[in-house]
Each structure stands twice: as C-alpha cells, then as structure tokens.
PyMOL Python script that loads the backbone (N, CA, C, O; Angstrom):
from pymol import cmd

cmd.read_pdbstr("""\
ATOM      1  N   UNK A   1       0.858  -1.171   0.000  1.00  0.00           N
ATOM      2  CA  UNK A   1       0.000   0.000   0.000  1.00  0.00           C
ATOM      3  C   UNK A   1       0.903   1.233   0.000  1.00  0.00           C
ATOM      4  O   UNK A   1       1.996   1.362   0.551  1.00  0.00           O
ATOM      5  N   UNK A   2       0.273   2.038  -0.673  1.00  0.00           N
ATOM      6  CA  UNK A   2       1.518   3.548  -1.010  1.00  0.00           C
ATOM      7  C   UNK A   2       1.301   4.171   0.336  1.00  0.00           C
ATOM      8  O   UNK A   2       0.109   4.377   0.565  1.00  0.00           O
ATOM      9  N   UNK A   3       2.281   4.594   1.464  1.00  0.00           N
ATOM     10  CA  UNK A   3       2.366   5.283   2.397  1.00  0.00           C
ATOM     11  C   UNK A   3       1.256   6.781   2.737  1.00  0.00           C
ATOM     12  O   UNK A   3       1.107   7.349   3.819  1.00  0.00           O
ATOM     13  N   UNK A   4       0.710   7.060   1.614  1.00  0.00           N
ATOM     14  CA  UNK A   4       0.089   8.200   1.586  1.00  0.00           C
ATOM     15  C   UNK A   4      -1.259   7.874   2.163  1.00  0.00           C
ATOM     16  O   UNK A   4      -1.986   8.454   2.969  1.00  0.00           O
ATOM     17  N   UNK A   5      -1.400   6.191   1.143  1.00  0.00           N
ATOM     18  CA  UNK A   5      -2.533   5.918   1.815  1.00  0.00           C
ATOM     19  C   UNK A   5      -2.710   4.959   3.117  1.00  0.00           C
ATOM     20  O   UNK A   5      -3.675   4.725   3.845  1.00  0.00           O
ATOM     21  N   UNK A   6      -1.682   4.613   3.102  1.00  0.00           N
ATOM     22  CA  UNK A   6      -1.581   3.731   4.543  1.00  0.00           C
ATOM     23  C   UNK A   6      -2.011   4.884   5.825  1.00  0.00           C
ATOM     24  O   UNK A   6      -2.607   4.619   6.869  1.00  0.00           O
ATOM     25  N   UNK A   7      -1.584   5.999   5.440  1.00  0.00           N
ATOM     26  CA  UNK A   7      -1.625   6.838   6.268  1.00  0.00           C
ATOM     27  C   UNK A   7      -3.010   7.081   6.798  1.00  0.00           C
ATOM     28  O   UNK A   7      -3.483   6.771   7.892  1.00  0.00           O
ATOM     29  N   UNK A   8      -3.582   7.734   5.731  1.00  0.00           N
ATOM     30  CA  UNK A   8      -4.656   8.133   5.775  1.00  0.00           C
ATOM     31  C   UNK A   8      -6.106   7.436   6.480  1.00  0.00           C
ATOM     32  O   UNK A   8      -7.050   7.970   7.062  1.00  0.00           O
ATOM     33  N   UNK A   9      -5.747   5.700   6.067  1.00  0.00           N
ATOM     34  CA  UNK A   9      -6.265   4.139   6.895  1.00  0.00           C
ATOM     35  C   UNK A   9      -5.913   4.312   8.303  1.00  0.00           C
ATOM     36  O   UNK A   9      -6.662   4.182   9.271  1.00  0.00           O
ATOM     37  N   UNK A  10      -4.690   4.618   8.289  1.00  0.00           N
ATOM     38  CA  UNK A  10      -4.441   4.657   9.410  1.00  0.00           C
ATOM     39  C   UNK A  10      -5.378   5.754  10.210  1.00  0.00           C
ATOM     40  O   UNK A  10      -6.090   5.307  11.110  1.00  0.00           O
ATOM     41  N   UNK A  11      -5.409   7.048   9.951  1.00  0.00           N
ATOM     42  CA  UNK A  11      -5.787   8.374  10.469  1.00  0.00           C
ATOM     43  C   UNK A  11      -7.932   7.925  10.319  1.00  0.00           C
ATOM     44  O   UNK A  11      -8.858   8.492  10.899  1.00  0.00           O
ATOM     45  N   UNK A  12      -7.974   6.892   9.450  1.00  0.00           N
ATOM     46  CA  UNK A  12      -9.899   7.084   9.747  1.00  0.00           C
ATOM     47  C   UNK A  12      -9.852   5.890  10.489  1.00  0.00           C
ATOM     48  O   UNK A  12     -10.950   5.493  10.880  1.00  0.00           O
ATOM     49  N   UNK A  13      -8.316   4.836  10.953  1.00  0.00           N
ATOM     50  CA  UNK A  13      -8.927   3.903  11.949  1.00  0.00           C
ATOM     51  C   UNK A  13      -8.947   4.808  13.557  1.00  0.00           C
ATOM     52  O   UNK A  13      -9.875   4.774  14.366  1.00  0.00           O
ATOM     53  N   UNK A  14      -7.997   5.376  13.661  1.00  0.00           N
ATOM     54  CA  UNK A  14      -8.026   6.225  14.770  1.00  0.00           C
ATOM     55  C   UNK A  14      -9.230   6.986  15.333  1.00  0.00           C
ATOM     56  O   UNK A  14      -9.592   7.100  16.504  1.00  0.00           O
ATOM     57  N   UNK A  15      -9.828   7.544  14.061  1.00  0.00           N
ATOM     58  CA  UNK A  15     -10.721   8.449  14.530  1.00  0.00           C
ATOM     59  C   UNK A  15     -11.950   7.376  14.519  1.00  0.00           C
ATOM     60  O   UNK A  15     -12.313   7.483  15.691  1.00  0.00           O
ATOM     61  N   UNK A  16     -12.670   6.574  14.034  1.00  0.00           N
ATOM     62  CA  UNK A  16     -13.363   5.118  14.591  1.00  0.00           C
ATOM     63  C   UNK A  16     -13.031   5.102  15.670  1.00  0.00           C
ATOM     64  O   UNK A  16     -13.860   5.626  16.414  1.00  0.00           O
ATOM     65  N   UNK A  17     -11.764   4.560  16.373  1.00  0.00           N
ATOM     66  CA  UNK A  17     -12.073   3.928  17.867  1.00  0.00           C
ATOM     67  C   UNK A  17     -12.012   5.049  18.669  1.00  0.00           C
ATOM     68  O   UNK A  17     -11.833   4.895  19.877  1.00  0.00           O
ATOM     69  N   UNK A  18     -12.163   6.451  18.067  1.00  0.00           N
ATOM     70  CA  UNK A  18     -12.415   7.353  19.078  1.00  0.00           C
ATOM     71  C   UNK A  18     -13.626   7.643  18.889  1.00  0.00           C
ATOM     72  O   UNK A  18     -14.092   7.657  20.028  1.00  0.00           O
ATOM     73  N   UNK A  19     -14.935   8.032  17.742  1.00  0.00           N
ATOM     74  CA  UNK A  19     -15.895   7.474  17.815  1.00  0.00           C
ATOM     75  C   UNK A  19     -16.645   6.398  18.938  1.00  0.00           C
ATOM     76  O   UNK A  19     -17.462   6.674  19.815  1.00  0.00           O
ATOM     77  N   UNK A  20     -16.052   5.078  18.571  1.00  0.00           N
ATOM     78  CA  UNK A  20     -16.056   4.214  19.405  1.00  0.00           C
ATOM     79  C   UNK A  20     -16.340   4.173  21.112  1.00  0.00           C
ATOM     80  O   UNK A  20     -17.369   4.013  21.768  1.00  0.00           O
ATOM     81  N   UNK A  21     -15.093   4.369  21.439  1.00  0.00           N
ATOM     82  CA  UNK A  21     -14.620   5.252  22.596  1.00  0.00           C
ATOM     83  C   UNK A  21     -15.894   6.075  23.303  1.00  0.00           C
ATOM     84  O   UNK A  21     -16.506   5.686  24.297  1.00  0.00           O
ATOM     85  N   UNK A  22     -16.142   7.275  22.573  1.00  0.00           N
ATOM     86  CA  UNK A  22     -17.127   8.488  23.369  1.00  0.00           C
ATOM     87  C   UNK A  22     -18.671   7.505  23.425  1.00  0.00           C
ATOM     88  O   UNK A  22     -19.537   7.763  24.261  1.00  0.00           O
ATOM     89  N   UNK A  23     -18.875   5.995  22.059  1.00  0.00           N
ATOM     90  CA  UNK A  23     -20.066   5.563  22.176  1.00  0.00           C
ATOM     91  C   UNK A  23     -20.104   4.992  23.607  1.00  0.00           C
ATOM     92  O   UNK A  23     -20.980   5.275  24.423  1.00  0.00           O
ATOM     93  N   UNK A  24     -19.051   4.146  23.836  1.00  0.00           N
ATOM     94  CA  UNK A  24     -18.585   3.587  24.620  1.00  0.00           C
ATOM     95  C   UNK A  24     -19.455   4.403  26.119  1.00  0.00           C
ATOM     96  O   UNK A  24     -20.395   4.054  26.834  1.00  0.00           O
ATOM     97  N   UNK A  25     -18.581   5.575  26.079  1.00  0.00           N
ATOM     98  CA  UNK A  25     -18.553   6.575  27.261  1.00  0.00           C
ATOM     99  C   UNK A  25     -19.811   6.608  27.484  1.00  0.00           C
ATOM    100  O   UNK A  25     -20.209   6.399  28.630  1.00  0.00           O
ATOM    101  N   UNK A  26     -20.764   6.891  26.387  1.00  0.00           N
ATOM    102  CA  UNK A  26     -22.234   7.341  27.045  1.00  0.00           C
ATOM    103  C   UNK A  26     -22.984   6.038  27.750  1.00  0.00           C
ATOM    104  O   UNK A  26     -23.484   6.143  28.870  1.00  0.00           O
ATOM    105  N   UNK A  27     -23.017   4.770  26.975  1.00  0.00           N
ATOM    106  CA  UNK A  27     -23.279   3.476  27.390  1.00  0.00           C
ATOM    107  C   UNK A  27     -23.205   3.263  28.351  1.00  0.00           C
ATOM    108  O   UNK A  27     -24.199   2.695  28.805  1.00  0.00           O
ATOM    109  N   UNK A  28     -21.969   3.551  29.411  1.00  0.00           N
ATOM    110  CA  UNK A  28     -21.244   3.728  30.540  1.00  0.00           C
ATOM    111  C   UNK A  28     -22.414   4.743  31.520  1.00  0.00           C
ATOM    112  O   UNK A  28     -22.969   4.441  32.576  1.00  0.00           O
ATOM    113  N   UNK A  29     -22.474   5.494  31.044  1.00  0.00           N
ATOM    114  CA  UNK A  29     -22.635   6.774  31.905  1.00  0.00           C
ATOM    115  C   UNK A  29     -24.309   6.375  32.139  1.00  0.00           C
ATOM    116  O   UNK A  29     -24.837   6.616  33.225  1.00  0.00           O
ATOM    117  N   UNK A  30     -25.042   5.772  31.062  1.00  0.00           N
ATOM    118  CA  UNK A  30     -26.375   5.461  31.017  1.00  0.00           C
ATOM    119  C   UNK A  30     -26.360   4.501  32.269  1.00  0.00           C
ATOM    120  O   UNK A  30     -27.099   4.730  33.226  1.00  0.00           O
ATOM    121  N   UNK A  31     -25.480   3.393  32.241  1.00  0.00           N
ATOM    122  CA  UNK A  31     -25.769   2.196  32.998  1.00  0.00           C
ATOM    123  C   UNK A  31     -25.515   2.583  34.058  1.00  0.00           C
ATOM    124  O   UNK A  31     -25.821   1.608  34.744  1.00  0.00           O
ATOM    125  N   UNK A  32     -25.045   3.577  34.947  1.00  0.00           N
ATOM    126  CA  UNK A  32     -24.680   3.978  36.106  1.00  0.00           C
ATOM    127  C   UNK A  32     -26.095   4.349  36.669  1.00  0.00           C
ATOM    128  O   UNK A  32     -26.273   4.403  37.885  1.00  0.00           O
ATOM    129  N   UNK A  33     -27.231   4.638  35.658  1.00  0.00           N
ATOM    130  CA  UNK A  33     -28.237   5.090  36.739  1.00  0.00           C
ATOM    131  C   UNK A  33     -28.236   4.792  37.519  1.00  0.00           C
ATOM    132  O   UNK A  33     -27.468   3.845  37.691  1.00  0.00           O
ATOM    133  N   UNK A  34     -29.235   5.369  39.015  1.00  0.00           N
ATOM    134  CA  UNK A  34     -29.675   4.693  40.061  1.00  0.00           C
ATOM    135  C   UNK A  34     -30.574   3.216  39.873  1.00  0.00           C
ATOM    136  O   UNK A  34     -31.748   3.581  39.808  1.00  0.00           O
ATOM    137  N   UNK A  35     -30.539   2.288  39.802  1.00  0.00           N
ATOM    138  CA  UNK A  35     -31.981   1.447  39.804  1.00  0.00           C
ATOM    139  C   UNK A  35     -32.967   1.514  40.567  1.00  0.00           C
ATOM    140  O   UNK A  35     -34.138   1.681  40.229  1.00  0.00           O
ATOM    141  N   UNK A  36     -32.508   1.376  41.726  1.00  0.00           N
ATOM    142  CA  UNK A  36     -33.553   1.447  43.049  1.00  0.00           C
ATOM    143  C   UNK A  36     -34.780   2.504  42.390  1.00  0.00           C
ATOM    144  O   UNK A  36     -35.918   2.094  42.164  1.00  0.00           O
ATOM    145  N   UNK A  37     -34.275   4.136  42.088  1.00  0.00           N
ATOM    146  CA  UNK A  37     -34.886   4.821  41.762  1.00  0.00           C
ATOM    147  C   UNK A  37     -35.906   4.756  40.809  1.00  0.00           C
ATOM    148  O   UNK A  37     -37.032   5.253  40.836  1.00  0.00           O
ATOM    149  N   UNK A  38     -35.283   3.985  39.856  1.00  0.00           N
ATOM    150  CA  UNK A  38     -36.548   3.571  38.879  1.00  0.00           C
ATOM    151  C   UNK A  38     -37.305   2.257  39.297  1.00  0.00           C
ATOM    152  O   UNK A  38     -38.339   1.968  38.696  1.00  0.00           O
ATOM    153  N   UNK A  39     -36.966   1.680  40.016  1.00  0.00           N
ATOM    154  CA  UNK A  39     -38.050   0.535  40.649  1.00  0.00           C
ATOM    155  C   UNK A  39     -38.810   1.211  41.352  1.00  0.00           C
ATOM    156  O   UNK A  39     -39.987   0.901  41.167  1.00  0.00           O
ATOM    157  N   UNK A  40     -38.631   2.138  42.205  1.00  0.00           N
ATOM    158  CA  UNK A  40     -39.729   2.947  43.082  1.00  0.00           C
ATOM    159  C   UNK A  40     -40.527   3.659  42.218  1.00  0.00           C
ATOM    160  O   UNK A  40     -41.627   3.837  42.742  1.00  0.00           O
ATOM    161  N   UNK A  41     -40.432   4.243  40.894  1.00  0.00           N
ATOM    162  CA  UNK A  41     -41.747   5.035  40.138  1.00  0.00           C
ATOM    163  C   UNK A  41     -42.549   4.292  40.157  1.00  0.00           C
ATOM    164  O   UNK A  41     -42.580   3.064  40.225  1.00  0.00           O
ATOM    165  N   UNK A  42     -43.631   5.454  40.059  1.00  0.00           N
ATOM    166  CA  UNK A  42     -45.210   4.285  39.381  1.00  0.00           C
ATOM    167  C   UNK A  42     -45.313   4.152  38.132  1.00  0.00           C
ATOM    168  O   UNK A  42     -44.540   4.729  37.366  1.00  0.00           O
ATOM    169  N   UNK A  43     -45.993   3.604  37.845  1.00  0.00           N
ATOM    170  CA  UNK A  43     -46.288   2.726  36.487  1.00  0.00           C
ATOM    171  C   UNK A  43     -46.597   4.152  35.669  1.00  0.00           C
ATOM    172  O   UNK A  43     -45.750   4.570  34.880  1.00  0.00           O
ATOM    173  N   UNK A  44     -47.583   4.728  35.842  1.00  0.00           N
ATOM    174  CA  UNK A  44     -47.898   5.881  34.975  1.00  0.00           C
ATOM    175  C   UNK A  44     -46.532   6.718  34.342  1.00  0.00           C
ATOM    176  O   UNK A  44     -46.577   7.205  33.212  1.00  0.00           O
ATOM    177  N   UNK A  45     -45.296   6.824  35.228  1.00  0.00           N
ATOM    178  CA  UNK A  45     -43.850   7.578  34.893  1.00  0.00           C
ATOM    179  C   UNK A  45     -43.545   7.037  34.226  1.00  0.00           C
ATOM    180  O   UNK A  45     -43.297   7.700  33.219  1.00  0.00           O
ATOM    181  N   UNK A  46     -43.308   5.728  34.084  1.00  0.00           N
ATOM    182  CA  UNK A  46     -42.531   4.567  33.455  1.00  0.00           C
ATOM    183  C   UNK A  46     -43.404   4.543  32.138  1.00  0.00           C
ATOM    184  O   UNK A  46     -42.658   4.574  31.159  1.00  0.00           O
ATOM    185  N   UNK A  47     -44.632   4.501  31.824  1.00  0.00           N
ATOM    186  CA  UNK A  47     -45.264   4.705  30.726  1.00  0.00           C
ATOM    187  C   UNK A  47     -44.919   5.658  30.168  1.00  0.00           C
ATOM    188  O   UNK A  47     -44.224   5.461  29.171  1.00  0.00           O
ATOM    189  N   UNK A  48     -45.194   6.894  30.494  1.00  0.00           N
ATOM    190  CA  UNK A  48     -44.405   8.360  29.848  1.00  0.00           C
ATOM    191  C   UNK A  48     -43.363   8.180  29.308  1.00  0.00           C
ATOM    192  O   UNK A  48     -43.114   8.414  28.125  1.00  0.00           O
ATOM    193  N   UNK A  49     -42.198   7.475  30.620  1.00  0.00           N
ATOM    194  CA  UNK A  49     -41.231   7.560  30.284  1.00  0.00           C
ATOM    195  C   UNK A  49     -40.872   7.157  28.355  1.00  0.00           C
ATOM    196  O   UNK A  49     -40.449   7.741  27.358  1.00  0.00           O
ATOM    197  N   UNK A  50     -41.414   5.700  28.786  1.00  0.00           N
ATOM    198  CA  UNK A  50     -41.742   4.768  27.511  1.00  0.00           C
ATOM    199  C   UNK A  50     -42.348   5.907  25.840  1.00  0.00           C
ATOM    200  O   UNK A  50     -41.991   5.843  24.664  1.00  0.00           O
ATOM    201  N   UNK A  51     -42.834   6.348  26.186  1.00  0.00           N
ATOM    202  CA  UNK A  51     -43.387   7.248  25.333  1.00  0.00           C
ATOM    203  C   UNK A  51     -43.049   8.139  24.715  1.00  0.00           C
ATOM    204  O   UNK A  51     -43.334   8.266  23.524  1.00  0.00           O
ATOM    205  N   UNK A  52     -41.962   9.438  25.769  1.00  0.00           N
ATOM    206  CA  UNK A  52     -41.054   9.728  25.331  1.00  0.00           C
ATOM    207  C   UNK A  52     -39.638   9.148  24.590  1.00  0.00           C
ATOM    208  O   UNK A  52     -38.860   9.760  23.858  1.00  0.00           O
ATOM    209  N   UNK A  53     -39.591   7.642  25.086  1.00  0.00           N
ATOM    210  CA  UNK A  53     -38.606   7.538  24.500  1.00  0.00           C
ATOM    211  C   UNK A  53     -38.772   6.958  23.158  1.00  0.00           C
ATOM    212  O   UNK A  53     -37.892   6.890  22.299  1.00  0.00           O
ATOM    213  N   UNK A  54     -39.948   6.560  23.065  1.00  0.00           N
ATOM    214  CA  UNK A  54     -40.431   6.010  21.566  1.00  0.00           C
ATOM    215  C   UNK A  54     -40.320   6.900  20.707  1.00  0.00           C
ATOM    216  O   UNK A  54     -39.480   6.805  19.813  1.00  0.00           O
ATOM    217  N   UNK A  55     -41.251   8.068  20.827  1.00  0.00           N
ATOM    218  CA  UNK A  55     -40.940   9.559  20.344  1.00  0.00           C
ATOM    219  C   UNK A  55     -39.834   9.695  19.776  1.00  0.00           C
ATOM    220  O   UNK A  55     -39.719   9.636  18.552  1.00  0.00           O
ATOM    221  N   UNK A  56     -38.803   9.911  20.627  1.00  0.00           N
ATOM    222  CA  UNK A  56     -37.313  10.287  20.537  1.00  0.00           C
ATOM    223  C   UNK A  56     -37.025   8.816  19.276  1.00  0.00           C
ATOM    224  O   UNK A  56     -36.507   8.749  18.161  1.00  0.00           O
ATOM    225  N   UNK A  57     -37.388   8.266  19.792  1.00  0.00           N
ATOM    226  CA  UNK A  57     -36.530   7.005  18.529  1.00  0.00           C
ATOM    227  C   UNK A  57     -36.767   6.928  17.113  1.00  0.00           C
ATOM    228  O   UNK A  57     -35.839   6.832  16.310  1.00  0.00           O
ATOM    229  N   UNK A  58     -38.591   6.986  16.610  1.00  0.00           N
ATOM    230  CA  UNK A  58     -39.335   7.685  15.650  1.00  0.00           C
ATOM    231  C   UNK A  58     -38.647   8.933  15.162  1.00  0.00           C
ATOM    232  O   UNK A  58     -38.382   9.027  13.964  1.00  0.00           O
ATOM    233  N   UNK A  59     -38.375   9.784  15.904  1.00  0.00           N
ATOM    234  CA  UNK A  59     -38.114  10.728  15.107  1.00  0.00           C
ATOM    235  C   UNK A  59     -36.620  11.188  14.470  1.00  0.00           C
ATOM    236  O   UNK A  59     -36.247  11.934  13.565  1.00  0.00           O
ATOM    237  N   UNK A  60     -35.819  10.086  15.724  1.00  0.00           N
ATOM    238  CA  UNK A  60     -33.999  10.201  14.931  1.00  0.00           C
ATOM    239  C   UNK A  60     -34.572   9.020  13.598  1.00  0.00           C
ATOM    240  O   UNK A  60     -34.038   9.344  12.538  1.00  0.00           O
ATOM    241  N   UNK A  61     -35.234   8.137  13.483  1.00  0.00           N
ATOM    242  CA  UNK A  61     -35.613   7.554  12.453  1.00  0.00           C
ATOM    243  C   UNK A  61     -36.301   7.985  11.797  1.00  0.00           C
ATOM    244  O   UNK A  61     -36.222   7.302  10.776  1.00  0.00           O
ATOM    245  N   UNK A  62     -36.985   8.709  11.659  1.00  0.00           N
ATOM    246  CA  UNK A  62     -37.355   9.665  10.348  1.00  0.00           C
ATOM    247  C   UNK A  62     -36.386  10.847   9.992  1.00  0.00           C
ATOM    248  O   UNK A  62     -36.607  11.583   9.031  1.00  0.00           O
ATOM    249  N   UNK A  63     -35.116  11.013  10.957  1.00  0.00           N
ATOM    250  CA  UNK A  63     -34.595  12.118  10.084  1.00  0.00           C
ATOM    251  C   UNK A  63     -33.481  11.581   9.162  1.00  0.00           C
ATOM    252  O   UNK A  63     -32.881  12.298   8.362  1.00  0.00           O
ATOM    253  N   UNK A  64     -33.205  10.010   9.370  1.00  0.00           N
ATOM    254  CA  UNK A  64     -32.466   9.052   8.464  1.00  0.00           C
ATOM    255  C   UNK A  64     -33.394   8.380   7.219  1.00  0.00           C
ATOM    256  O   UNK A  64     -32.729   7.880   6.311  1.00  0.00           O
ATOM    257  N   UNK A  65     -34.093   8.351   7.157  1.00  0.00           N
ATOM    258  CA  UNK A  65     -35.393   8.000   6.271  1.00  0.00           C
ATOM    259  C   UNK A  65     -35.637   8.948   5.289  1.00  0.00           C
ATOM    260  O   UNK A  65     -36.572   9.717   5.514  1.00  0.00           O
ATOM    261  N   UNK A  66     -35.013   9.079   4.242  1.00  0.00           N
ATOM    262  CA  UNK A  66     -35.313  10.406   3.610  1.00  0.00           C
ATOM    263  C   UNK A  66     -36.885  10.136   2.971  1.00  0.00           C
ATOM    264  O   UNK A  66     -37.363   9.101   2.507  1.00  0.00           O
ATOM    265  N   UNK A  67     -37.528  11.592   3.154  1.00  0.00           N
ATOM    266  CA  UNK A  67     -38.920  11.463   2.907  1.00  0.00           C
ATOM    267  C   UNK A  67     -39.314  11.550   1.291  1.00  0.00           C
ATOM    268  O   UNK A  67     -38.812  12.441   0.606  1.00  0.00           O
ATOM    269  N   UNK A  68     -40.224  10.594   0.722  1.00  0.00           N
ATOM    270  CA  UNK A  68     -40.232  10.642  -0.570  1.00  0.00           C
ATOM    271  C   UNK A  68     -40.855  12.380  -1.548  1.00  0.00           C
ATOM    272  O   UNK A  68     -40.717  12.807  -2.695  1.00  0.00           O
ATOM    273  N   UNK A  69     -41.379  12.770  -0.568  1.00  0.00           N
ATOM    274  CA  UNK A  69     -41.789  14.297  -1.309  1.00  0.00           C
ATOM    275  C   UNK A  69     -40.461  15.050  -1.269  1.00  0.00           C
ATOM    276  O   UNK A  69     -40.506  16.068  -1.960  1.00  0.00           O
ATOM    277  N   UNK A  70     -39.436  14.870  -0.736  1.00  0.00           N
ATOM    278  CA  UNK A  70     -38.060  15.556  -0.910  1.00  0.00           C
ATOM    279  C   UNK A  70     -37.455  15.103  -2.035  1.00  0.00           C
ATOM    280  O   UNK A  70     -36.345  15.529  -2.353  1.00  0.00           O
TER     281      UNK A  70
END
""", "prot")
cmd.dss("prot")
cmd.show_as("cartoon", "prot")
cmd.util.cbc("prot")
cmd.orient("prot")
C-alpha cells in the first residue's frame, strides 16, 4: 500500500475507535443510573417515560429516512 494511503487508513482507523470510545462513554454513563430509583416510580412515569422515549426514537428515524416528497 503507497504510504500516503496507509496513512490516511491509518488516520480514519483512529478516529473510529475514538468514535467508538465516546459511544462507549455514554453506554457507561447510562448504565450507572440509580436502579432502586426507577423501581420505586409508578407505572404511569414509566409509561411516559416509555413514550417519550419512543418519540425520541421515531423521530432520529425519520430524520435518516429520507422522505419521498423531498
């Protein structure tokens, strides 16, 4: 492989496992919740909760979905 481009392989594997890395970080930071805390809500929070997070998921998936009237 010509050095120019070895390089360059080299420089987008780096920036991947730093990618990687920060995915890593949040995964981390999620699983630290309290549990206890969320075993003590009531059901009605935990539904919301659920709701919002469906929301949130729907809609990073529709902004990857390109829409056919565009």
């Amino acid at each position: 492989m010509h050095p120019i481009i070895e390089r360059d392989v080299m420089h987008a594997r780096v920036a991947d496992q730093h990618r990687q890395a920060e995915r890593d970080r949040i995964v981390r930071a999620a699983s630290r919740t309290p549990r206890a805390r969320q075993e003590k809500r009531r059901p009605n929070l935990m539904l919301s909760r659920m709701a919002v997070l469906a929301r949130r998921a729907l809609a990073s998936l529709s902004a990857l979905i390109p829409s056919p009237t565009r």
